[in-house]
Backbone as a ProteinNet text record, in pm:
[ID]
protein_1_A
[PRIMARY]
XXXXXXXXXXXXXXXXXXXXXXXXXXXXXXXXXXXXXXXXXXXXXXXXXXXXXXXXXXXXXXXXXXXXXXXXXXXXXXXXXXXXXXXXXXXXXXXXXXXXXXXXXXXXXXXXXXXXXXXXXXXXXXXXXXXXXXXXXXXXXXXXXXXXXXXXXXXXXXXXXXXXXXXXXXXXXXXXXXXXXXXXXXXXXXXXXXXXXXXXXXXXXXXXXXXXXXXXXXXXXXXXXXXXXXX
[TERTIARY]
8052.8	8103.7	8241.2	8329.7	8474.5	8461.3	8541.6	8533.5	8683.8	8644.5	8748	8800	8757.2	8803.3	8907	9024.5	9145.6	9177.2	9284	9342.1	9396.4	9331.5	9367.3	9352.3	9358.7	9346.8	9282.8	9179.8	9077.2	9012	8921.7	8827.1	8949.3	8872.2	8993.1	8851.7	8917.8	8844.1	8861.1	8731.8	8693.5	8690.5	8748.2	8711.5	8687.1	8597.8	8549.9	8380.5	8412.9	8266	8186	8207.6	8141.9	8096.8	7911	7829.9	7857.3	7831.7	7824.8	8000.1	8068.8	8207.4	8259.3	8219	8253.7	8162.2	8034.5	8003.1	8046.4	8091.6	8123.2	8284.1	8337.8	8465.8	8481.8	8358.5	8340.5	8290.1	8222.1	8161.2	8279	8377	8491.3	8540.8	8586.6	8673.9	8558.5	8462	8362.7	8414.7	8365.5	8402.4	8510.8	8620.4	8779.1	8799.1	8691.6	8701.8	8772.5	8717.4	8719.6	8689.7	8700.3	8548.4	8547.8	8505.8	8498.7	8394.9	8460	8340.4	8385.2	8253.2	8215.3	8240	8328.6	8322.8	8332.3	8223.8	8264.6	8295.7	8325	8362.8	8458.3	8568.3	8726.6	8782.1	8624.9	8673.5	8604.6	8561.3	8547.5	8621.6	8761	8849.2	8929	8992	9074.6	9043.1	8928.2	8852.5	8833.3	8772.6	8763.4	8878.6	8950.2	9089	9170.6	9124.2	9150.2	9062.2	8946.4	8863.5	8896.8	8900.2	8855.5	8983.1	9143.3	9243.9	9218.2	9192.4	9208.5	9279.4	9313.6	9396.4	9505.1	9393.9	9404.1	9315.4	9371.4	9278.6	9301.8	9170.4	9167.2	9136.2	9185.4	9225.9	9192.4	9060.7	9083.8	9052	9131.8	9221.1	9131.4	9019.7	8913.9	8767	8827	8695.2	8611.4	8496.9	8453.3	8515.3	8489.6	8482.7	8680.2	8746.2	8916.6	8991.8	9051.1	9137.3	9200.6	9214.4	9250.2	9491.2	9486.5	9665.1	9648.8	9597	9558.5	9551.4	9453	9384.2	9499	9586.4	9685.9	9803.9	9817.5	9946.5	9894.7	9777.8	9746.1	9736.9	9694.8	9717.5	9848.3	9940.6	10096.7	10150.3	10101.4	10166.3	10122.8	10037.3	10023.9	10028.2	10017.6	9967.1	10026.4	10109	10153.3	10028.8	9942.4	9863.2	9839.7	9851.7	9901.2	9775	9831.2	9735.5	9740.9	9659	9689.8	9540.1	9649.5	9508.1	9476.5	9325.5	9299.8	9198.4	9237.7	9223	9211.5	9173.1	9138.7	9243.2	9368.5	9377.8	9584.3	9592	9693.6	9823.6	9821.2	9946.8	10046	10181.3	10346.4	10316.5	10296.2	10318	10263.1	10106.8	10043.8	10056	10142.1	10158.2	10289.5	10358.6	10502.3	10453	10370.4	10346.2	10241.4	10186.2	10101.5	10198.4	10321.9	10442.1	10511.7	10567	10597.5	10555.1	10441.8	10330.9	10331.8	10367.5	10351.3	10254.1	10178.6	10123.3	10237.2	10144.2	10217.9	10225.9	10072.6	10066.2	9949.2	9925.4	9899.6	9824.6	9664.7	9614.3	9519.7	9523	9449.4	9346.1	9221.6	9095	9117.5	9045.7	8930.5	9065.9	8996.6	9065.6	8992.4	9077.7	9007.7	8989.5	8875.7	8861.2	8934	8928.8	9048.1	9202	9213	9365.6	9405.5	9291.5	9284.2	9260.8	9224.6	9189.3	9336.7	9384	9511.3	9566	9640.9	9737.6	9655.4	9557.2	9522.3	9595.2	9576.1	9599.4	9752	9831.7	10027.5	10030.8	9985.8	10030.3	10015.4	9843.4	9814.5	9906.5	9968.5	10086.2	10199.6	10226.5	10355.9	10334.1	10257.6	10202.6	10184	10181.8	10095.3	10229.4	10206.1	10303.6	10395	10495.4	10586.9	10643	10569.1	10589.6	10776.9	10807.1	10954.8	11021.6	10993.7	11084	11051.9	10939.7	10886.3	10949	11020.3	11055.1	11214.8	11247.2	11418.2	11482.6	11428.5	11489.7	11601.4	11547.7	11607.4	11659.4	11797.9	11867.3	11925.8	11957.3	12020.4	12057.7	12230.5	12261.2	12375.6	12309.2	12355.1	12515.6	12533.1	12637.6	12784.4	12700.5	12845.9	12846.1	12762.9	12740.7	12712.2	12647.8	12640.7	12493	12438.5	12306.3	12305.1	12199.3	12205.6	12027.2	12009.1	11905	11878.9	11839.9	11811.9	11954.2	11995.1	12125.5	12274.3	12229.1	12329.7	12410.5	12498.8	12571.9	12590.7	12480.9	12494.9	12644	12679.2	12841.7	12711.5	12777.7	12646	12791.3	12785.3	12851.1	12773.7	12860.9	12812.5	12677.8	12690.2	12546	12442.6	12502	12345.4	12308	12400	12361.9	12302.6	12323.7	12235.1	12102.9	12117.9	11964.9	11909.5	11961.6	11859.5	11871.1	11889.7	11864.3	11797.6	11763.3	11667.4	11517.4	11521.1	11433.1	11332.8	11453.5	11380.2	11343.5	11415.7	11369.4	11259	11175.9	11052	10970.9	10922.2	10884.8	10766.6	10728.8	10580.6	10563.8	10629.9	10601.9	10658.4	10613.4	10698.2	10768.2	10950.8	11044.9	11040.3	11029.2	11067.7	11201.5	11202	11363.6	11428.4	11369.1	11470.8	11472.8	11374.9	11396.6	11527	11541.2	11619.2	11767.5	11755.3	11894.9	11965.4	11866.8	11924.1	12004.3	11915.7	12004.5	12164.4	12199.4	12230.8	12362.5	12456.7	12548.4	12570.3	12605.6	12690	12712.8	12781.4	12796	12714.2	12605.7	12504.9	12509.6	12577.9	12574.1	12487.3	12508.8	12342.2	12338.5	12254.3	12237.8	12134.1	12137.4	11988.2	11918.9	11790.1	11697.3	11730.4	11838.9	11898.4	11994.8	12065.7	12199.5	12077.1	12025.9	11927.4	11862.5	11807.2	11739.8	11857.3	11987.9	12105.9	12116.9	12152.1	12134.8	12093	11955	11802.5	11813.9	11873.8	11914.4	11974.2	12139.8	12216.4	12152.4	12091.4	12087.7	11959.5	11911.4	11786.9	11847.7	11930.4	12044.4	12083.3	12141.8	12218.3	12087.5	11972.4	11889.1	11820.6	11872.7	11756.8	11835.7	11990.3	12050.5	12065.4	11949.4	11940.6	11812.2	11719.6	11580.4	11545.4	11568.5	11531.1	11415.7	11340	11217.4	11086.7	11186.3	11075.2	11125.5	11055.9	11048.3	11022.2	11127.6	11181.8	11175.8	11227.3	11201	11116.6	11003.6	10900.5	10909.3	10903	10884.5	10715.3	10684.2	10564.9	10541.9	10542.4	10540.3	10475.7	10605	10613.2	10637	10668.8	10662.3	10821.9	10858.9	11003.1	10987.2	11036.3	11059.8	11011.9	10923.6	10898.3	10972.7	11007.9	11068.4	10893.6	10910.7	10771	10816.7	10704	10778.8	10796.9	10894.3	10988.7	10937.9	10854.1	10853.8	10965.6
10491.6	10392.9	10344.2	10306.1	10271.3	10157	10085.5	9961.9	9887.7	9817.5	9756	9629	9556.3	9451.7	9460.5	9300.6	9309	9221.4	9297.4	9188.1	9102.5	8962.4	8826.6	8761.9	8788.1	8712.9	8559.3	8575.9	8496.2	8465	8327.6	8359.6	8301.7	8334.9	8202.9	8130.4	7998.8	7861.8	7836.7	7812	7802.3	7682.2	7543.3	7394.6	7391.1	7400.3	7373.4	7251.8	7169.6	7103.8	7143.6	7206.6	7330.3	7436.6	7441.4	7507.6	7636.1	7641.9	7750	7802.8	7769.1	7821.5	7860.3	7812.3	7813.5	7954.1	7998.2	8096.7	8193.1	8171.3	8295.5	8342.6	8230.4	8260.6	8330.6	8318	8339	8500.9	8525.2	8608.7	8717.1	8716.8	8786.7	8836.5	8695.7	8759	8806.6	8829.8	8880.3	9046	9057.4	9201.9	9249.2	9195.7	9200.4	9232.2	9244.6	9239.7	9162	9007.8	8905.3	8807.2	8717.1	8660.7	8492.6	8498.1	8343	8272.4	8098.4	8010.5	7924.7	7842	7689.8	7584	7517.9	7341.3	7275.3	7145.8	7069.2	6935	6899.2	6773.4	6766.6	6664.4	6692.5	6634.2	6549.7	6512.4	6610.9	6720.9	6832.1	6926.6	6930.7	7057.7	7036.6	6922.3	6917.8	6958.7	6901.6	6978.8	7111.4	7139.2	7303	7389.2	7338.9	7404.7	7392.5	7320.4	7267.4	7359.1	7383.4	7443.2	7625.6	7686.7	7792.2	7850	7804.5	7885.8	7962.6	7909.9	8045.1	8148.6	8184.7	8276.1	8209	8135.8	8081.5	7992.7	7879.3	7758.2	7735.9	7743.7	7744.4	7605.8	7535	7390.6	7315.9	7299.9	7195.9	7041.8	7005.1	6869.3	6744.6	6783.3	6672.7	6673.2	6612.8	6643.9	6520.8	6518.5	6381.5	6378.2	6245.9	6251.9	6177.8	6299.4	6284.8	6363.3	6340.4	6434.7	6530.9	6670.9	6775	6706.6	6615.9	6643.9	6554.8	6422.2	6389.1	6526.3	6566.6	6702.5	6781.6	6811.3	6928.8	6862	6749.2	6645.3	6660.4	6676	6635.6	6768.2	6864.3	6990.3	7031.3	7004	7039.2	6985.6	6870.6	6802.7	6907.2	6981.8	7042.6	7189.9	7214.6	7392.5	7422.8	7571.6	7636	7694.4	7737.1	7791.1	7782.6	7932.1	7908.9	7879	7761.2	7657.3	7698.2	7766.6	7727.4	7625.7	7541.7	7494.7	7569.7	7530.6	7537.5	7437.4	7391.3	7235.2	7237.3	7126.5	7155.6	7034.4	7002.3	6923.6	6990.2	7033.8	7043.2	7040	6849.4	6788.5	6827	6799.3	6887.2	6842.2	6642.2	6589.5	6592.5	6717.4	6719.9	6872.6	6907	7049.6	7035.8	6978.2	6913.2	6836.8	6743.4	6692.6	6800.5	6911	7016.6	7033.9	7108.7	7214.9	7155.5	7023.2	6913.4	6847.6	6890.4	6916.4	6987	7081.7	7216.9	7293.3	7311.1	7419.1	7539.7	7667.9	7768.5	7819.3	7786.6	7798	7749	7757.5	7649.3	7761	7691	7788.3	7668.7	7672.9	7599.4	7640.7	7584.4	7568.8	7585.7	7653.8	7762.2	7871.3	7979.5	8093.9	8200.6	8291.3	8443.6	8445.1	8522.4	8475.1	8611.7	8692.7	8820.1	8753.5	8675.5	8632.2	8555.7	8514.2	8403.6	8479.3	8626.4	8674.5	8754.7	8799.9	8922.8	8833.7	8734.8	8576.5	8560.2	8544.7	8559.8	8653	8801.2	8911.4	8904	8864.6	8854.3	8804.9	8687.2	8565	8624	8657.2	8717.2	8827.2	8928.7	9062.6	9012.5	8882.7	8818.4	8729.5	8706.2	8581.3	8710	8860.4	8927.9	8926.1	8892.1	8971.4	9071.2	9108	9149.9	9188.7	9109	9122.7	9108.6	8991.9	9014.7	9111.7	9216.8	9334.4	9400.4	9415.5	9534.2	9548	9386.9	9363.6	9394.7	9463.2	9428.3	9494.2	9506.7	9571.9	9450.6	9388.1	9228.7	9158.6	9145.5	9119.3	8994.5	8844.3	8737.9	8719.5	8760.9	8728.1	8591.5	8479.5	8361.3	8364.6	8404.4	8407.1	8431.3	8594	8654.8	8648	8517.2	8500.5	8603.1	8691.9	8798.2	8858.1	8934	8984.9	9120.8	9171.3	9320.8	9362.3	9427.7	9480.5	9620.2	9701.3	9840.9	9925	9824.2	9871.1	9792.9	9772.4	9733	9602.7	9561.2	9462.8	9397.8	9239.4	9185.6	9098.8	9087.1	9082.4	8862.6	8808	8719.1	8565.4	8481.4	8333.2	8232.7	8128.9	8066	8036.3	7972	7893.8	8004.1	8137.7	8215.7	8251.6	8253.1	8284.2	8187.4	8090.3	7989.6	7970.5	8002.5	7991.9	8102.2	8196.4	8334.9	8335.2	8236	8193.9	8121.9	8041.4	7890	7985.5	8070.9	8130.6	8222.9	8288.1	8390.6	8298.4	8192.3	8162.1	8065.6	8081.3	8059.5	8207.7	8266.2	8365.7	8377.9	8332.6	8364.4	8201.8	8132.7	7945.6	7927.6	7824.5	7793.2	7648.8	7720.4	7604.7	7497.1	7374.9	7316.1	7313.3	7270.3	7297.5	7149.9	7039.3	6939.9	6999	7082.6	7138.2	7233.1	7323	7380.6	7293.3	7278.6	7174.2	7100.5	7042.4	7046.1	7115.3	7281	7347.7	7430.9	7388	7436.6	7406.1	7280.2	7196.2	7115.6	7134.8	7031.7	6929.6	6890.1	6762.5	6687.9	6739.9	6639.2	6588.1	6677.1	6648.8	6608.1	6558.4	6582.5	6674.6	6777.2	6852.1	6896.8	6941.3	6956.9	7032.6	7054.6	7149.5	7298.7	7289.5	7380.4	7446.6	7367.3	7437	7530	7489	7567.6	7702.8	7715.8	7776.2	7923.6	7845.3	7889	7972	7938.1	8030.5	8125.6	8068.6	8202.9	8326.8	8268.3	8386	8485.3	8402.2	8552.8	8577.3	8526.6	8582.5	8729.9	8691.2	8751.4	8912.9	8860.2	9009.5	9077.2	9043.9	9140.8	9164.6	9122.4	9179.5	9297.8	9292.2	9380.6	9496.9	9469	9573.3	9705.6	9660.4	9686	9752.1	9677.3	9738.5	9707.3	9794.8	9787.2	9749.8	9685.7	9631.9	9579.2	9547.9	9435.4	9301.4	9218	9080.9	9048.9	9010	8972.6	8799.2	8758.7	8595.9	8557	8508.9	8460.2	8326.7	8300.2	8181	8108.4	8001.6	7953	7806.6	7833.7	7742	7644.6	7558.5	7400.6	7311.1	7416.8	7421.7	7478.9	7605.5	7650	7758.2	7809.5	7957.7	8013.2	8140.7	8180.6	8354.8	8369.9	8504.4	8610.5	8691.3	8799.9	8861.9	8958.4	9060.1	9156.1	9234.9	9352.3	9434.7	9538.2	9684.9	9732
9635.2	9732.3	9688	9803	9802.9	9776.7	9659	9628.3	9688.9	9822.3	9867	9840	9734.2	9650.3	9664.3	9699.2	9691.2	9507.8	9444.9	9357	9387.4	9407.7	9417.4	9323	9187.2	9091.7	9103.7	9174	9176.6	9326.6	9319.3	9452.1	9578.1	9726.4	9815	9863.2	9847.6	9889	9993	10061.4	10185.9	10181	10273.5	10241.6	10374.6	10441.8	10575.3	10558.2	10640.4	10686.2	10788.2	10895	10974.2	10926.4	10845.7	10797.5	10871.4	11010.4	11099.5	11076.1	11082.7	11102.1	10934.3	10869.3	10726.4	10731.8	10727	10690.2	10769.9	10873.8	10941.1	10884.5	10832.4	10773.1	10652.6	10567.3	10456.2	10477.8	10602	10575.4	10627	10738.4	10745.4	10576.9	10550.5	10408.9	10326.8	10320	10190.9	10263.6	10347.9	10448	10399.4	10455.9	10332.1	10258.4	10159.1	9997.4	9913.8	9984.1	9943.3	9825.9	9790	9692.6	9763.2	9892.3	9901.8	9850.8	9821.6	9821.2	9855.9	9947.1	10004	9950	10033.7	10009.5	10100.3	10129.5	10241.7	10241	10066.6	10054.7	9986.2	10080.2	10070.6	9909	9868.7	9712.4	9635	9621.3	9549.3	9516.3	9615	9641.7	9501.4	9459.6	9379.9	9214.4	9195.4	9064.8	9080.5	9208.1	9187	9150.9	9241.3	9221.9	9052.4	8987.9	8862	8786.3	8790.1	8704.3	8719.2	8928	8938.3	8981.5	8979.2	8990.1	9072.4	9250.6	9332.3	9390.3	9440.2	9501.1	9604.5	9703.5	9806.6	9887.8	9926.2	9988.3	10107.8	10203	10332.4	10337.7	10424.9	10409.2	10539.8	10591.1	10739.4	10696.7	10759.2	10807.6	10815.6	10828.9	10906	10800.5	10724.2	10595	10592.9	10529.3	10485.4	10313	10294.8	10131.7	10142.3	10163.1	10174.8	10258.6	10326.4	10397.2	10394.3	10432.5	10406.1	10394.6	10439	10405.3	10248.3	10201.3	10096.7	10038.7	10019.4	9917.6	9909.1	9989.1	9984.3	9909.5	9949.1	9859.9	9739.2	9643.7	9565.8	9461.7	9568.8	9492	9436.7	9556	9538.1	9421.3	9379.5	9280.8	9135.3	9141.9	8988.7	9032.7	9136.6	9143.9	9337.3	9276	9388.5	9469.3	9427.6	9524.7	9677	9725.7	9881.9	9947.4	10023.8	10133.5	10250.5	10337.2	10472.9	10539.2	10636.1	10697.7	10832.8	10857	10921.3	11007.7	11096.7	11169.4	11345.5	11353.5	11544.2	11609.2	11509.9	11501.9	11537.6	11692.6	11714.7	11791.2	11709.3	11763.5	11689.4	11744.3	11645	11538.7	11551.4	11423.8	11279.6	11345.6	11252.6	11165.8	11253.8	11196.2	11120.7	11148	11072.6	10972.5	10982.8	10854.2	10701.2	10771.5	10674.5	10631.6	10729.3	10631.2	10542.9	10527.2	10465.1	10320.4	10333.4	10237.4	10155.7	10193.5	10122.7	10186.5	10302.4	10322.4	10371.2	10303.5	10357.7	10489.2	10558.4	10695.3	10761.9	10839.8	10988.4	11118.4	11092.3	11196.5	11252	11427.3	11488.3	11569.5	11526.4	11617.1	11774.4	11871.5	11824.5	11767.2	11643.9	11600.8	11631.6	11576.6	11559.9	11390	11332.8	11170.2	11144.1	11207.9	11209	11183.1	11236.1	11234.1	11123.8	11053.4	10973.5	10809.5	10838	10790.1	10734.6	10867.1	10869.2	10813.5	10822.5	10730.9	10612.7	10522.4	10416	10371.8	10388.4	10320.3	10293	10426.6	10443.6	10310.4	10301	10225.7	10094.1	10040.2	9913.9	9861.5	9951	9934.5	9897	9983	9933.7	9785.8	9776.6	9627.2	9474.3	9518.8	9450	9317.7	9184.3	9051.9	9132.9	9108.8	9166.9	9310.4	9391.8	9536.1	9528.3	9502.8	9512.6	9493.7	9374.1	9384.8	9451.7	9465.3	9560.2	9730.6	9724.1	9863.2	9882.9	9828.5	9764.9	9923.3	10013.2	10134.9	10189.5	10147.5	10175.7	10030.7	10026.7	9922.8	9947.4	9948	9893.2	9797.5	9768.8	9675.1	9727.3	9625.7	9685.1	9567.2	9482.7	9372.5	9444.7	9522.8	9584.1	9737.9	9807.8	9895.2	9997.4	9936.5	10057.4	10098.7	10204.7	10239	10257.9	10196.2	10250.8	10274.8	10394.3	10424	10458	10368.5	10379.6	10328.6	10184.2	10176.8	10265.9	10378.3	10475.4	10429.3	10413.6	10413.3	10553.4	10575.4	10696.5	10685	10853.4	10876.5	10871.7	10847.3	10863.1	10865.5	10975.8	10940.1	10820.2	10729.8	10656.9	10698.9	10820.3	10810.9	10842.8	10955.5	10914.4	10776.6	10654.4	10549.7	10512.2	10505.3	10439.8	10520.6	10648.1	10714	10682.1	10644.6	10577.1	10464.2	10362.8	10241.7	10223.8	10349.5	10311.6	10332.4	10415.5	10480.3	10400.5	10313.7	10220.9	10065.1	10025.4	9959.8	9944.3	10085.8	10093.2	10187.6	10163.6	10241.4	10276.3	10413.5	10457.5	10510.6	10459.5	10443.4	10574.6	10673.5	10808.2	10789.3	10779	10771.2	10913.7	10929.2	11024.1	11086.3	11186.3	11220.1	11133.1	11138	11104.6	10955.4	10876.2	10732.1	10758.8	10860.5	10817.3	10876.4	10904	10931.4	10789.5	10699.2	10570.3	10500.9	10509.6	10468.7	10516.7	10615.2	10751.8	10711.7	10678.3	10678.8	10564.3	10479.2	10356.3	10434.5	10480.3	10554	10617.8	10579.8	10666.4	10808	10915.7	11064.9	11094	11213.3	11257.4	11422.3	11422.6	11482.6	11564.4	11692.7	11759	11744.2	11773.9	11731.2	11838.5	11912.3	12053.5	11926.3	11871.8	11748	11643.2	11626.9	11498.2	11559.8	11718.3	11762.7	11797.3	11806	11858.1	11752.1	11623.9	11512.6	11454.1	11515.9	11466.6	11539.4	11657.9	11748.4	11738.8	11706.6	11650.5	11513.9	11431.6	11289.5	11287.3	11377.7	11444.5	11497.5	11573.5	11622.4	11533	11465.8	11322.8	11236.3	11225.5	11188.6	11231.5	11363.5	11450.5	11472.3	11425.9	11457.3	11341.3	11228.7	11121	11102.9	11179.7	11178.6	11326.1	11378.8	11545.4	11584.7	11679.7	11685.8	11631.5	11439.7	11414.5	11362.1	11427.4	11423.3	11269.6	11183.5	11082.3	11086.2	11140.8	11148.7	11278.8	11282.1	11388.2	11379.3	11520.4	11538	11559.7	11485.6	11514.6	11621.4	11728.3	11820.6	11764.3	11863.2	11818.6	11693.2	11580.9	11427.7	11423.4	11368.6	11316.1	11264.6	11185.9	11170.8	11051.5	11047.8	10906.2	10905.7	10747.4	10735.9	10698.2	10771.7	10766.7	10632.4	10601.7	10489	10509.7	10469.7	10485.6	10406.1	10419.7	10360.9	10325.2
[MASK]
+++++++++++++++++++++++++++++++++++++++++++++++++++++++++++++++++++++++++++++++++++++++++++++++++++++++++++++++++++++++++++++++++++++++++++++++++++++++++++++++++++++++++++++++++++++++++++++++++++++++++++++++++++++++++++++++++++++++

């Protein structure tokens, strides 16, 4: 028999209080070649995570015990481990306040555990010991201010460089727009979320004119922009 175990250098944590939905989640990623385990009390997550170094923590919002954005503030403060939640709970402000946080990403009730599943795996490929080199199709070099993808030297304006710098140097994570606006302008303008979108656009073009029909920067409605990964 084919042993489809993924290397995740450890289990992913399931923090759901929905018995019925938690096992069915669990039971997707076991399928996966997974190693999940159960928690449904939001003051348990943080020891575990302390003791069992997971891979990855599935994170909904609506816990007893403590709150899934508490629990995630709390993780962030000692350990990168990638968070996404998953919550039924989707207003902008609450999805702006996860990414803010530090979650890496943001999935809302009802889901597909396929989808929840396919975004586990993104995230784990991108988190894996040398994912960065392995990704080198995509080059930021911030020194000599310049980008190259597939070899190519992008023709790129200051600020798309810096928006495809803010971008890659989070990869897979969804920037907000007022986040990327920080990085956007030394001067601290202030600018609309129409100027930022304006940006993604052309930066999006010269990408595409590079790798023809794939979507390199996605947008996550009502949220802002994440960079995919590049084979």
């Amino acid at each position: 028999m084919t042993d489809n175990r993924h290397d995740t250098s450890g289990p992913i944590l399931v923090v759901e209080d929905e018995p019925q939905l938690a096992r069915l989640l669990a039971d997707y990623l076991r399928d996966a070649g997974y190693d999940p385990h159960i928690l449904a009390d939001g003051r348990q997550v943080v020891p575990w995570v302390r003791t069992h170094r997971p891979a990855l923590v599935l994170l909904d919002l609506m816990l007893p015990g403590e709150d899934g954005m508490s629990v995630c503030r709390t993780i962030r403060a000692f350990s990168e481990v990638p968070i996404v939640m998953v919550t039924a709970r989707v207003e902008e402000i609450d999805r702006l306040l996860g990414l803010e946080l530090g979650a890496d990403d943001y999935v809302c009730k009802p889901y597909s555990p396929r989808e929840v599943v396919a975004r586990v795996r993104a995230i784990l490929r991108r988190a894996r010991p040398g994912a960065a080199d392995a990704g080198r199709a995509l080059v930021v070099d911030e020194d000599a201010y310049e980008a190259r993808l597939d070899g190519q030297v992008l023709s790129l304006t200051p600020v798309e460089f810096r928006l495809l710098a803010a971008l890659a140097a989070h990869p897979g994570r969804v920037l907000s727009r007022s986040q990327l606006q920080d990085y956007l302008y030394h001067d601290h303008r202030v600018v609309t979320d129409r100027t930022v979108d304006t940006h993604v656009k052309n930066l999006r073009r010269k990408l595409v004119d590079v790798r023809p029909g794939q979507e390199i920067i996605r947008s996550v409605y009502g949220v802002g922009y994440r960079l995919e990964a590049i084979d």
